[in-house]
C-alpha positions as CSV (number, residue, x, y, z in Angstrom):
1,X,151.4,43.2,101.8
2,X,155.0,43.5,100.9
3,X,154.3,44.7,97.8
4,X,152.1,47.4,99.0
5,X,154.7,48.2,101.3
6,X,157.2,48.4,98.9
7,X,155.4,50.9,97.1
8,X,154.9,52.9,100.1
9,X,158.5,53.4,100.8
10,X,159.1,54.2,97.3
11,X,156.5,57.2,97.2
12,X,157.9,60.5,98.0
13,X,157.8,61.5,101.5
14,X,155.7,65.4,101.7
15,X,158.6,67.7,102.0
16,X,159.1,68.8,105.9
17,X,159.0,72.4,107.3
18,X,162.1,74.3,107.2
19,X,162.2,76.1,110.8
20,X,161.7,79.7,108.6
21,X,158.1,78.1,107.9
22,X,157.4,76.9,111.0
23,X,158.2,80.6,112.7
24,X,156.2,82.3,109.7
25,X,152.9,79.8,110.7
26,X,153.5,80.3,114.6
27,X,153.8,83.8,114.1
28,X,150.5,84.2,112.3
29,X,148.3,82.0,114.4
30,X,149.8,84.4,117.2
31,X,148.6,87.8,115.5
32,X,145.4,86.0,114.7
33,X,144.9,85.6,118.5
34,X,145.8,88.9,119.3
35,X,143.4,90.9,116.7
36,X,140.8,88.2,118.5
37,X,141.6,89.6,122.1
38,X,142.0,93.1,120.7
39,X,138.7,93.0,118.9
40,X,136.6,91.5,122.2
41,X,138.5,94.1,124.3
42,X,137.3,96.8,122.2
43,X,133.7,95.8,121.8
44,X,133.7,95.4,125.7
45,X,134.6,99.2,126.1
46,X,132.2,100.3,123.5
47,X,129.6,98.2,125.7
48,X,130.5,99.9,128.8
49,X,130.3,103.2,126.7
50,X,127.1,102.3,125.5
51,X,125.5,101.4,129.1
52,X,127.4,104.5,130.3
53,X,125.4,106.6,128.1
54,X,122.2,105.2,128.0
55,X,122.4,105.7,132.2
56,X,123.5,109.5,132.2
57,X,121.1,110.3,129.2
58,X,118.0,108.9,129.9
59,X,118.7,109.6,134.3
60,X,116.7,112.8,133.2
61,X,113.1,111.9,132.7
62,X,113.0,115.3,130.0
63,X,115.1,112.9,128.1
64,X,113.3,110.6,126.0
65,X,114.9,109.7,123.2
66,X,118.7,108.9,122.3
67,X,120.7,108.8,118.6
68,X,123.2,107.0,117.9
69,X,125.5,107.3,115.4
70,X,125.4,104.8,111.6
71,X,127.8,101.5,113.3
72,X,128.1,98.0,111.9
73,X,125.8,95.1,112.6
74,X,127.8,93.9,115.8
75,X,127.6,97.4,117.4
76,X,124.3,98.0,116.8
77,X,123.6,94.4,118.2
78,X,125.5,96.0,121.4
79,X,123.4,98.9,121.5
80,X,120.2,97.1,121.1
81,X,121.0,94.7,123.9
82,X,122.1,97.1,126.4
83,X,119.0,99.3,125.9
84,X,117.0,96.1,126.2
85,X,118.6,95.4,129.7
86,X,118.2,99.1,130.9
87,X,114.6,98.6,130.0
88,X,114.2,100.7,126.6
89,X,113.1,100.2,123.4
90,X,115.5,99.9,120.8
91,X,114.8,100.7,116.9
92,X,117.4,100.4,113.8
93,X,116.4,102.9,110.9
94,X,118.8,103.4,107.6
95,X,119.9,101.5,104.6
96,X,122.2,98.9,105.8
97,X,125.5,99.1,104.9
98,X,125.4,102.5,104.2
99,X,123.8,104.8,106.8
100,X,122.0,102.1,109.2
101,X,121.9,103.5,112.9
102,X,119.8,103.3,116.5
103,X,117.6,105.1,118.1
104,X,116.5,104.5,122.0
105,X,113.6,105.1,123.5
106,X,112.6,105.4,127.1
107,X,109.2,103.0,127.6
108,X,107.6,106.0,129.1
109,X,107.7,107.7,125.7
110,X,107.4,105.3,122.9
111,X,107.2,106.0,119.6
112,X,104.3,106.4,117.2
113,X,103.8,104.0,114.5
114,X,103.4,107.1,111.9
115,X,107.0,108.2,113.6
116,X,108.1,104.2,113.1
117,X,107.0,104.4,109.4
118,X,108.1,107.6,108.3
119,X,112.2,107.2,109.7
120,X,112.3,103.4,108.0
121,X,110.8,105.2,104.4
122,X,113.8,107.4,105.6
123,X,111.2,110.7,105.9
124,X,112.0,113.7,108.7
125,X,109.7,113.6,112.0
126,X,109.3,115.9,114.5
127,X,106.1,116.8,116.4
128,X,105.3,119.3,113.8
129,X,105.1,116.8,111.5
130,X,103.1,114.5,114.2
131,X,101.0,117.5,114.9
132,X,99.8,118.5,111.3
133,X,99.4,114.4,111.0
134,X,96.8,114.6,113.9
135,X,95.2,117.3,112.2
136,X,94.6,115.8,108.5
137,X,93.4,112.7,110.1
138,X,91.3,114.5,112.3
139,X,89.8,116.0,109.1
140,X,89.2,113.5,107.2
141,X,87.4,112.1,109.9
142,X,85.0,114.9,110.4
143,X,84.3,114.5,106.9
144,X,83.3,110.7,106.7
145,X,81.0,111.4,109.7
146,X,79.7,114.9,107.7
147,X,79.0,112.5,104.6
148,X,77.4,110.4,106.3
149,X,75.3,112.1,107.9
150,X,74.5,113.8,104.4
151,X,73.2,110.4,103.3
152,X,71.5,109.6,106.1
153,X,69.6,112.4,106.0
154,X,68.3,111.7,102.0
155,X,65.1,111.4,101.8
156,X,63.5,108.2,99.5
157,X,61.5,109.2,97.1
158,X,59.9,106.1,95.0
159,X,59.5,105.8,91.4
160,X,56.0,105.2,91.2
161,X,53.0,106.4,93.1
162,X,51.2,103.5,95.0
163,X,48.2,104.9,95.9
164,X,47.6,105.6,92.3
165,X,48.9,102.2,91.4
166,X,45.8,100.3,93.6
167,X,43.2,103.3,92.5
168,X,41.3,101.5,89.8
169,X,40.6,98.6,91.9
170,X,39.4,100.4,95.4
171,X,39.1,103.5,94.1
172,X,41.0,107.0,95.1
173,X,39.3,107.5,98.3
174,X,39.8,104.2,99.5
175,X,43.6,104.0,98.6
176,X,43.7,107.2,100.5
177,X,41.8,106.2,103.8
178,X,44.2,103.2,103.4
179,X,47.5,104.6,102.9
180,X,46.1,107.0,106.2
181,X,45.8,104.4,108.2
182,X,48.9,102.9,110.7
183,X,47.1,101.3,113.7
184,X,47.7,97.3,113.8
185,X,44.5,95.6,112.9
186,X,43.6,93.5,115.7
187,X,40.8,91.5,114.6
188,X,41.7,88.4,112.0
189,X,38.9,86.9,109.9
190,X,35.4,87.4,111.7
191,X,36.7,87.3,114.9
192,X,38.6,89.7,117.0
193,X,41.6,88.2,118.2
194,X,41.3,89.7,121.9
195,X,37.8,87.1,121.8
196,X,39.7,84.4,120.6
197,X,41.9,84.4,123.8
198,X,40.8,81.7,125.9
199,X,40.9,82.9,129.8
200,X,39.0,79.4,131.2
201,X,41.7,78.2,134.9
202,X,42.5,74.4,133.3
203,X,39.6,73.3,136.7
204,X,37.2,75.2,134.5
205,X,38.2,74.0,131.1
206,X,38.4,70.2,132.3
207,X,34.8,70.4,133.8
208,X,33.1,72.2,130.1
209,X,34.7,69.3,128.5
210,X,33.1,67.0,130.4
211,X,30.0,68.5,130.4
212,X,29.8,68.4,126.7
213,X,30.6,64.7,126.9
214,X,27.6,64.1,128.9
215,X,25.9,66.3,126.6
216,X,26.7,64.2,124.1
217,X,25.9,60.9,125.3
218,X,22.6,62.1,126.6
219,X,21.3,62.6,123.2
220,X,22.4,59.9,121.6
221,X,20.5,58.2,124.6
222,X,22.9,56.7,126.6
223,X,23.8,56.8,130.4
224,X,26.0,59.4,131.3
225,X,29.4,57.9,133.4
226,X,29.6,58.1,136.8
């Protein structure tokens, strides 16, 4: 222990703070602090701005859409939240960094997802644009149902001739009386099948049953049962 005191003492104290430094530190930590209040102070106005604006621009219901101008990530994060608590929509288009910027909406008038994808790919829209859109879609439309319709209406015509194909074995008339024909065929074997339906009550049916039974036993010569 003594020794390691020893060495200890002997090591070489760090060298104190001439009052100069300290001042120098003090008075940086103090212009840090300032740009800090200065920069909150100055994003709170540009909020106020921003809420002021959306109020007065979108108080007319002709008004539907706002611009804003290209702004860094914090301000745009303003914009979107004040839109957001006035009830609009909110939608950042541009390449960031360079020429990123918001547009607001009012919920009354939203925008298209053709409008959506055309500003991102960083294309003009205007209702022109939205218009002629309409129009080629509307087309193209027409024509699927046209084509359709084209193939639907196609007659089949089969390779072969099936009346010929069965000729040699029932002969031509017969293949034609048979390809003439569409009624069902109701009878099945030797016996319609309306005859083969069964219309006995289950009284009626029970009682022929029996009646065969005694039938039966009557000419193999035994008693009938009681």
């Amino acid at each position: 222990m003594d020794l390691l005191g020893s060495i200890m003492n002997s090591m070489d104290k760090p060298p104190s703070l001439t009052e100069k430094e300290k001042l120098l530190i003090k008075k940086r930590k103090q212009e840090f602090e300032m740009r800090q209040t200065e920069e909150k102070e100055r994003l709170k106005r540009f909020k106020e701005r921003v809420e002021a604006k959306l109020k007065s621009h979108f108080k007319d219901p002709k008004n539907t859409m706002l611009k804003f101008e290209p702004m860094d990530p914090i301000c745009r994060s303003i914009v979107h939240e004040a839109a957001e608590s006035h009830g609009l929509l909110s939608y950042a288009f541009g390449c960031d960094g360079v020429d990123r910027y918001v547009r607001v909406y009012s919920k009354s008038n939203p925008p298209c997802e053709d409008e959506i994808a055309a500003r991102r790919r960083g294309e003009p829209w205007n209702e022109q644009i939205k218009l002629q859109l309409l129009e080629k879609r509307q087309q193209e439309k027409q024509q699927v149902l046209d084509d359709g319709g084209k193939k639907k209406s196609k007659k089949f015509v089969p390779n072969s001739n099936y009346k010929d194909k069965y000729a040699h074995l029932i002969g031509q008339d017969a293949a034609l009386d048979a390809a003439k024909k569409t009624e069902t065929n109701k009878s099945y074997g030797f016996v319609p099948s309306e005859n083969k339906k069964d219309v006995r009550s289950i009284e009626q049916t029970m009682a022929d049953i029996r009646a065969k039974k005694r039938q039966k036993l009557s000419n193999e010569g035994e008693a009938p049962p009681n």
